[in-house]
SETORSE-996653 format. One record per residue (C-alpha): x, y, z. Coordinates in steps of 0.2 Angstrom, whole numbers, plus 2048, in hexadecimal, padded with zeros to 3 digits. Example, Ala and Ser with C-alpha at 12.3 -4.5 7.8 and 13.67 -1.06 7.14 Angstrom:
83E7EA827 8447FB824 
! end
This chain:
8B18187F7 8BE8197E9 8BD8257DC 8B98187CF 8AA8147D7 8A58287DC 8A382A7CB 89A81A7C5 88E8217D3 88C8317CC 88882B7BB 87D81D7C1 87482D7CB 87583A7BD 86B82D7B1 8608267BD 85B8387C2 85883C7B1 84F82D7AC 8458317BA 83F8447B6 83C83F7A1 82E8317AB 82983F7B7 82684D7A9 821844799 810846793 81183278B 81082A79C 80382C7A4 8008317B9 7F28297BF 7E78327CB 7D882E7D6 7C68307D6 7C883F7E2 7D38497D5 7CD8427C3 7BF83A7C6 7BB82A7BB 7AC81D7BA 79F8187C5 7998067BF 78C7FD7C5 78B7EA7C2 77D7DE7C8 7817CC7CC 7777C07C4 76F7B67D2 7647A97C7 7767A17BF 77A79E7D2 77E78B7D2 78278B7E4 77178E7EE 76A79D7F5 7747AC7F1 77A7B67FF 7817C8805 7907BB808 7927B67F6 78F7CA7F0 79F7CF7FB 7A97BE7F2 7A57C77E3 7A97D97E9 7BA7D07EE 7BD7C87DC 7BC7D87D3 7C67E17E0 7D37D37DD 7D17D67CA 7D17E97C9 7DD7EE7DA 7EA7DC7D9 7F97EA7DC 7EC7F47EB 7F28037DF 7E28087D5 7DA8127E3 7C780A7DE 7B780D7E8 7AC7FC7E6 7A07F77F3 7917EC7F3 77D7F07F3 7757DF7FA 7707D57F0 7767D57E3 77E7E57DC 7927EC7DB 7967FD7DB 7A77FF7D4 7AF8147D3 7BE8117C9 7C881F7C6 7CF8267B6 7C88197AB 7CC81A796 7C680A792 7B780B79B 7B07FD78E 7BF7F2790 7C27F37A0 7AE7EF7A4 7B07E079B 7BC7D97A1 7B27DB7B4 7A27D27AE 7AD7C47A7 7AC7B77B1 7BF7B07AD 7BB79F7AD 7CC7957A8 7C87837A2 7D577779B 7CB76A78C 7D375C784 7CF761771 7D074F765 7C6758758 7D6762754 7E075474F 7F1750759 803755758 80874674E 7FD74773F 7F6736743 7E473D748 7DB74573A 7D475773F 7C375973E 7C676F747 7D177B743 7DA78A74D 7D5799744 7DC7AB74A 7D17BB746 7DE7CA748 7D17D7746 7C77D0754 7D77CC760 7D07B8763 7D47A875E 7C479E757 7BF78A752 7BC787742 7B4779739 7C077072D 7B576C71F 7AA77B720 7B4788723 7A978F72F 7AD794743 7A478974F 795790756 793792769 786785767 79377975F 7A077D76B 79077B77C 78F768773 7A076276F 7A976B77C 7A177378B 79476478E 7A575B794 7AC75D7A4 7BF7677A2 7CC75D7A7 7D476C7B1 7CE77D7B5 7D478E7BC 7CB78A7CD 7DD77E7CE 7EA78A7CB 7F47947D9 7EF7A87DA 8017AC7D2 7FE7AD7C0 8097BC7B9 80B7C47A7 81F7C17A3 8287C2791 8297B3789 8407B4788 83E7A9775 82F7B276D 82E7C3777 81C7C3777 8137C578A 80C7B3790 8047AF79F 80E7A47AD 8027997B9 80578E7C5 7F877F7CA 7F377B7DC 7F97677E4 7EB7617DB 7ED7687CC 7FE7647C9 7F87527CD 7EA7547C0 7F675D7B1 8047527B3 7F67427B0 7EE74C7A1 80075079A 80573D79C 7F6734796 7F2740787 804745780 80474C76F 7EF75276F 7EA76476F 7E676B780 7DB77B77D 7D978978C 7CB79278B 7C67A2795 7B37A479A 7B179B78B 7BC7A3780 7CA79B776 7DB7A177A 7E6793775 7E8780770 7F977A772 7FF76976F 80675E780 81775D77A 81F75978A 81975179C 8137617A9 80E7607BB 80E7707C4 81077F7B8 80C7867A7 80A79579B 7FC79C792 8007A377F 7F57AF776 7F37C176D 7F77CB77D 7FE7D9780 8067DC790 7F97E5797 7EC7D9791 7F87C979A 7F97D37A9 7E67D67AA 7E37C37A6 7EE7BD7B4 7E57C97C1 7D77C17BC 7DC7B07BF 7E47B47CF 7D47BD7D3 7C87AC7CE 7B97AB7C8 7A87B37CA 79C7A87CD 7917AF7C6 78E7BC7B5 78E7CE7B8 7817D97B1 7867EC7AE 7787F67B4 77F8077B2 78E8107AD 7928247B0 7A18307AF 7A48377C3 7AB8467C5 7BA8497D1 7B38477E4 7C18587EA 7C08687E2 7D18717DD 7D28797ED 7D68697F5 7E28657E8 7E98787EB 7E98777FC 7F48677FD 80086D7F2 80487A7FD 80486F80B 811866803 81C8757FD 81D87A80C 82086A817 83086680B 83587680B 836876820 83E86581D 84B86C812 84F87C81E 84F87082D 85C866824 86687481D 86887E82C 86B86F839 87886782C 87D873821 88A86C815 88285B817 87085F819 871866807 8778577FF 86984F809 85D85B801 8638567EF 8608447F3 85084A7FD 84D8507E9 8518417E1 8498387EE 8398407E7 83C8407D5 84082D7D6 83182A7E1 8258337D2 82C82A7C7 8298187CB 81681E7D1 8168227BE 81D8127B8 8158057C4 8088107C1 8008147D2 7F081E7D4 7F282C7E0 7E58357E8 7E48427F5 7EA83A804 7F782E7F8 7FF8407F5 7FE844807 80683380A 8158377FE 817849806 81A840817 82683380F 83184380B 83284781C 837835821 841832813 85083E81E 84F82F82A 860828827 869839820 86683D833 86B82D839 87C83082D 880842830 87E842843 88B834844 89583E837 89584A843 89A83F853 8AB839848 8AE84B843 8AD853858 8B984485B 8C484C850 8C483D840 8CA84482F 8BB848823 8BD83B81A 8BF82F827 8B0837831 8A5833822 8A882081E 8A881C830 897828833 88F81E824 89580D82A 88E81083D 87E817837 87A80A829 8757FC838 86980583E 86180A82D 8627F9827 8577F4834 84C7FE837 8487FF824 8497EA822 83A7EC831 8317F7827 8347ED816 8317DC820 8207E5827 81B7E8812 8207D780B 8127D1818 8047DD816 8077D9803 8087C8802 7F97C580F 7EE7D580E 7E37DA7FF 7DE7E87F6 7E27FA7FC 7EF7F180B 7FA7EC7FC 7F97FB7F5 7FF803805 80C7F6807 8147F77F6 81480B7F6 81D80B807 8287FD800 82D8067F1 82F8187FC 83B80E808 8478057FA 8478177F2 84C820800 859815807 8618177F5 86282B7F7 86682B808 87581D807 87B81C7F5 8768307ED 87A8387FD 88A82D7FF 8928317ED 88C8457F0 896844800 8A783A7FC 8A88477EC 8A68587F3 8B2852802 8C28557F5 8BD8677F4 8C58737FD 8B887E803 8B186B808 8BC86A819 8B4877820 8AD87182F 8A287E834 89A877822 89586782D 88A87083C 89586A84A 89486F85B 89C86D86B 88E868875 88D85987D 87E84C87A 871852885 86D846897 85B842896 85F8348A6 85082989D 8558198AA 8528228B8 8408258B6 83A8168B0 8298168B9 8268278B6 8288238A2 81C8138A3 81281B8AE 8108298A0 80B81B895 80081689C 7F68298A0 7F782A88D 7F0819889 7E3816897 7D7824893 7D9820883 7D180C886 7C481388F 7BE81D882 7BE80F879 7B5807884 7A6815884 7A6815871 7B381F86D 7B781885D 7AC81B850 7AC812840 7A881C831 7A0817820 7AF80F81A 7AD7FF827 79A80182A 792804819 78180E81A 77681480E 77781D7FD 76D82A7F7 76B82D7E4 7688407E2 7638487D2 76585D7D4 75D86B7C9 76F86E7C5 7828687C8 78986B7D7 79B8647DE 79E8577E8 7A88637F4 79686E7F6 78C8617FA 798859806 79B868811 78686B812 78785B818 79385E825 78B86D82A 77A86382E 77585F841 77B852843 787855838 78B84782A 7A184B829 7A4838823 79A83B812 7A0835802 79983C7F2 79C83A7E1 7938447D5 78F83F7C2 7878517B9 7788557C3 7758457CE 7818447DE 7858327E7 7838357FA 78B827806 78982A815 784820828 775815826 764820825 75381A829 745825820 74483482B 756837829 754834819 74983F815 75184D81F 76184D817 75A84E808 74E85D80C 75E863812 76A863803 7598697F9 75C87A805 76E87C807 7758757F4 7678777EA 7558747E2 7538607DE 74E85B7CB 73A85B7CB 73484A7C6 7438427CD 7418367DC 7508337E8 7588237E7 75E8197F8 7648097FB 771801808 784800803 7927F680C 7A27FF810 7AF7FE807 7BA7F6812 7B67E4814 7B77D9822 7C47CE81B 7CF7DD817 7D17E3829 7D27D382F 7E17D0822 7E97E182A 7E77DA83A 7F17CB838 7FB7D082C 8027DE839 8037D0845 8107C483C 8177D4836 81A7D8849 8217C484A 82F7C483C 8357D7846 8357CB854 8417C084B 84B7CB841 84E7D684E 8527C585A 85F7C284E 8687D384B 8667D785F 86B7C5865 87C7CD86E 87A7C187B 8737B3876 8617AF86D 8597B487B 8617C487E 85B7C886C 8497C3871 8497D187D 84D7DF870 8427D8864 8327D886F 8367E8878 8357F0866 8247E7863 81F7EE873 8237FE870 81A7FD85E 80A7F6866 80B804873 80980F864 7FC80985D 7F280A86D 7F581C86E 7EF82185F 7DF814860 7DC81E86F 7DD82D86A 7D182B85D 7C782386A 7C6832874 7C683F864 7B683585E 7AD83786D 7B384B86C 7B484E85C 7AB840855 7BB83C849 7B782E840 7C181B83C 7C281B82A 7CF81381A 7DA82181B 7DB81F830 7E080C82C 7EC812821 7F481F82F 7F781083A 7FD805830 80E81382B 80F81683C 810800840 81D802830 828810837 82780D84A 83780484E 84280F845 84681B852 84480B85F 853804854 85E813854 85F811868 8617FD867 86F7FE85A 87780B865 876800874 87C7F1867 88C7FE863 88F7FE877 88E7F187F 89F7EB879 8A87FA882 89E7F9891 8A47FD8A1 8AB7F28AF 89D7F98BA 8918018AE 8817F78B0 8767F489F 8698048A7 8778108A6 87E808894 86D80A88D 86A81D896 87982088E 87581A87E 86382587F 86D836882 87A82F874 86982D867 85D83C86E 864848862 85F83C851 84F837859 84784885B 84F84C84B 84783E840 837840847 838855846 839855833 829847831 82185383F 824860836 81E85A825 80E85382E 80B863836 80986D826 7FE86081E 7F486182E 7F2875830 7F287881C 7EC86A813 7DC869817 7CF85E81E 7CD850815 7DF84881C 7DC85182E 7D8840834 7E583882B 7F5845830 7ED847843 7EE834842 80083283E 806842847 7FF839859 80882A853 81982D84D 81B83985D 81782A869 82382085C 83082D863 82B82B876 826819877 83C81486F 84481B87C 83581B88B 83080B889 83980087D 848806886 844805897 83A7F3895 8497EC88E 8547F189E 8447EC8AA 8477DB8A1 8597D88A0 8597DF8B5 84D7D18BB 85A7C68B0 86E7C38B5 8727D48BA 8687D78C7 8617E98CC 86B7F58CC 86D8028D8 
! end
């Protein structure tokens, strides 16, 4: 790194980093929090079943429409909403936050309905065919109306039913492709709306467009005017719509588009301000958890590193500051568990600073110059980072493109933390680096934490059985647990029933869920949200008894019920669909096939082939993962009775995201090998060698995310217990299963290939 560049870094840095903290700390941009801290708006709409043109209605077409709104509302996954269905007919919708709670209702009831009409009363582009209507904008009122030339008048909606909807549109937004998106128009800087038509539509359009060149084309929305251009030019498979938006407005459009249509109009029953579901103490107590997770990541660093791990720290810092900042900008809702999430991300974010300083410190036992010790330590390391981070970033592309709802949420979060963090880690930490190096109390190199021990000898090939035989103990049980029930779905997946509760007085929502823990049985994966006096209690499917003595229960243990006031009940669905895990599921499964690929391509030493072998050996390793964690909560439910919920779906998927990075470090060190192996060294002693040669990175990678995890556990209290306990099993068999199983499959396969068994 010349000096030229050092300092067009260290700019680059200094604004960045204080772009990001005028973000993190104004008061103008708002942070977006979730129903569990803020609270926001429980709506309830009611699908109205007699405009259903398509037969009988069904539970089937209820969870279409459920899917619709979750589409328009949640397109990023980033809006943390509750909605679930009550069969028949209603939505429940908990959205948190909410401002614009007459806006934003609104625009769920419509039904956005785009339809293309060929318009003749407006005359054409020419001049040649009188007018008989007129465009008409109203500013006050934000539309655009018809008006009747010679009265002066706007068309009634009976007028328009006559001359206009009584024919069929000659194109409509059921042809488009879901990729509408709000851009800036480059020559009038307004926000318009891109679209895109399907095959058949571009077929359609470029017909229309052909045939009828120079007429007025109007686009209406559920019925709404929003623009009438004239067909200037011949267009097949794309177009733009124009109109009074702003870019919030465009953006929200276009997620309706993408989203579709209802198919039929929503009814708003009821609307009502929620209170926040977690008390302060929750909020408190994760705060601390947090403190105190980064600070034993920061010491850890610090005192293994020194010098080094404290120019890791500062772009541990930044690492954070950027990270709040984009959640800002994007913007994206954090609950409880989202900040747990990011509190973890910290820990991992040290990654590829380990990766880099432990290499730094192989150059510098081998006596290289400092400066030559840190370009060579950076170059070494960035292989490994690259790929394990490109798996982790191919595993978000998928889970965004092809999952919905709360899964993109996931991926784009993870997405954004991993681009972030390889910018601190590489770039900051780099230019830090390269420019306290000239100093002179910089070549100290008791500032770098070396030592003269040598790599510790774990001899991992010579146990091979012993460490799939290991495996196996820890994945078996696990199955049979399953087997027997183990894994218990909780509301989340199975729905159940709701009770509408109105108390004598308010009490929180943190009250009435620990009485309903406390009950025999007891009832731990409630939900509740509470509006004033009356309290929303999810909880497992109830028949009367229960019902009743639940009730009877929270009348004795919260307090007296309001006299006169009946207890509602009716059957919710969860609120995570059936085509959301399945979109999970296969969504981790091609994730799992482009690893397979790239990993093929980065690892193919020896041929394709030879690639193929690291690449599924790493899957294997990932899949081994993920059966010890589904069998642990299998055995924990049949103990403990934990529970399969969102946030446990979450846990798995980070742990399918981050489990080939330490598997990665050891391959890429077997990769560095192999071209000075020796004459009689077989490949079991290479990659043994290569396991002592990474052990010392490994544990340390996985330390500090343990260690972060392990303070969330203990202090942060119960609500992520499930959550941190999930990824705590994970990412520790993520440490095991690199070099005990990826390892030591990848040298049973290459044995039974050329070079035999050795001795």
């Amino acid at each position: 790194m010349t000096t030229q560049q050092r300092r067009g870094w260290l700019l680059t840095i200094l604004v960045m980093a204080a772009t990001a903290l005028f973000v993190v700390v104004s008061p103008h941009i708002r942070t977006y929090f979730g129903l569990d801290i803020q609270g926001g708006v429980r709506a309830v709409l009611r699908a109205k079943t007699e405009a259903y043109k398509g037969g009988k209605w069904t539970e089937e077409n209820l969870e279409g429409v459920r899917r619709i709104l979750e589409n328009r509302i949640n397109a990023d996954g980033v809006t943390e909403p509750q909605i679930l269905t009550k069969p028949p007919d209603q939505v429940v919708l908990e959205l948190p936050g909410i401002k614009e709670e007459k806006e934003l209702l609104e625009r769920l009831r419509s039904t956005a309905s785009l339809q293309f009409y060929l318009l003749p009363q407006l005359g054409n582009a020419e001049g040649t065919q009188p007018a008989a209507w007129r465009i008409r904008e109203d500013p006050q009122a934000g539309k655009v109306m018809l008006e009747d030339v010679q009265t002066g008048k706007p068309l009634t909606p009976q007028q328009l039913d006559e001359a206009v909807f009584s024919q069929e549109p000659v194109i409509t937004g059921a042809q488009l492709l879901p990729n509408s998106r709000a851009i800036i128009d480059p020559t009038t800087n307004s926000p318009i709306i891109a679209f895109e038509f399907n095959e058949e539509g571009s077929a359609r359009f470029e017909e229309v467009t052909r045939v009828h060149k120079g007429k007025r084309l109007a686009i209406f929305l559920d019925r709404q005017l929003l623009a009438a251009p004239a067909i200037k030019n011949v267009i097949s498979d794309k177009g733009i719509i124009e109109g009074k938006f702003t870019m919030e407005s465009a953006k929200a459009l276009s997620d309706q588009l993408n989203a579709g249509a209802l198919p039929v109009p929503m009814a708003l029953e009821e609307v009502r301000k929620v209170e926040a579901t977690l008390g302060r103490e929750a909020v408190h107590a994760m705060q601390i958890a947090g403190a105190v997770g980064l600070g034993l990541v920061l010491a850890f660093m610090l005192f293994k590193y020194r010098l080094p791990g404290l120019i890791a720290n500062l772009a541990l810092l930044l690492y954070a500051l950027f990270s709040l900042a984009v959640f800002k900008l994007w913007p994206i809702t954090l609950t409880l568990p989202g900040i747990a999430g990011f509190i973890l991300s910290v820990g991992m974010a040290v990654d590829a600073n380990i990766l880099i300083f432990e290499r730094l410190k192989e150059e510098l036992q081998r006596g290289r110059p400092l400066k030559f010790a840190l370009e060579t330590g950076f170059q070494r390391a960035f292989t490994a980072i690259l790929d394990s981070n490109v798996c982790t970033l191919l595993t978000c592309m998928v889970l965004y493109h092809f999952g919905t709802g709360p899964i993109r949420g996931f991926a784009l979060t993870l997405g954004l933390g991993v681009a972030i963090s390889m910018f601190t880690a590489i770039t900051v930490t780099r230019t830090l680096l390269f420019t306290l190096i000239g100093w002179r109390f910089a070549q100290d190199p008791s500032l770098y934490g070396l030592h003269a021990r040598p790599h510790p000898t774990l001899n991992a090939m010579g146990r091979k059985k012993l460490w799939l035989g290991l495996s196996m103990a820890l994945i078996v049980p696990g199955m049979v647990a399953w087997m027997f029930g183990g894994i218990k779905p909780g509301v989340d997946f199975q729905g159940g029933t709701e009770l509408q509760v109105s108390f004598a007085s308010r009490h929180s929502a943190g009250t009435i869920q620990q009485a309903l823990a406390g009950l025999d049985p007891p009832y731990r994966d409630s939900r509740v949200v509470v509006s004033d006096r009356v309290a929303f209690v999810t909880t497992k499917a109830l028949d009367e008894a229960q019902r009743e003595s639940v009730v009877s229960a929270l009348a004795k243990q919260v307090g007296p019920l309001e006299a006169g006031k009946s207890v509602g009940y009716s059957n919710v669905s969860g609120t995570i669909s059936k085509q959301l895990a399945r979109d999970a599921l296969l969504s981790v499964l091609l994730a799992s096939l482009l690893i397979v690929a790239y990993l093929t391509c980065r690892f193919a030493i020896g041929g394709f082939r030879e690639g193929v072998k690291y690449g599924l050996c790493a899957v294997a390793a990932l899949v081994h993962d993920v059966l010890v964690v589904w069998g642990a909560f299998a055995i924990l439910g049949l103990l403990f009775c934990w529970q399969v919920d969102n946030l446990f779906v979450t846990a798995m998927l980070t742990i399918i995201g981050f489990s080939v990075h330490d598997t990665i470090i050891v391959f890429d060190r077997i990769r560095e090998n192999l071209p000075n192996r020796g004459k009689r060294e077989t490949f079991a002693e290479l990659a043994g060698r290569s396991i002592d040669q990474t052990l010392t990175r490994s544990i340390n990678t996985s330390l500090t995310v343990v260690m972060t995890l392990l303070a969330l556990f203990i202090l942060g209290g119960s609500v992520i217990h499930q959550f941190t306990g999930a990824l705590l099993i994970g990412i520790v068999s993520g440490t095991y299963s690199s070099i005990f199983n990826a390892c030591v499959l990848l040298v049973l396969w290459k044995q039974r290939g050329k070079e035999g068994i050795p001795k």
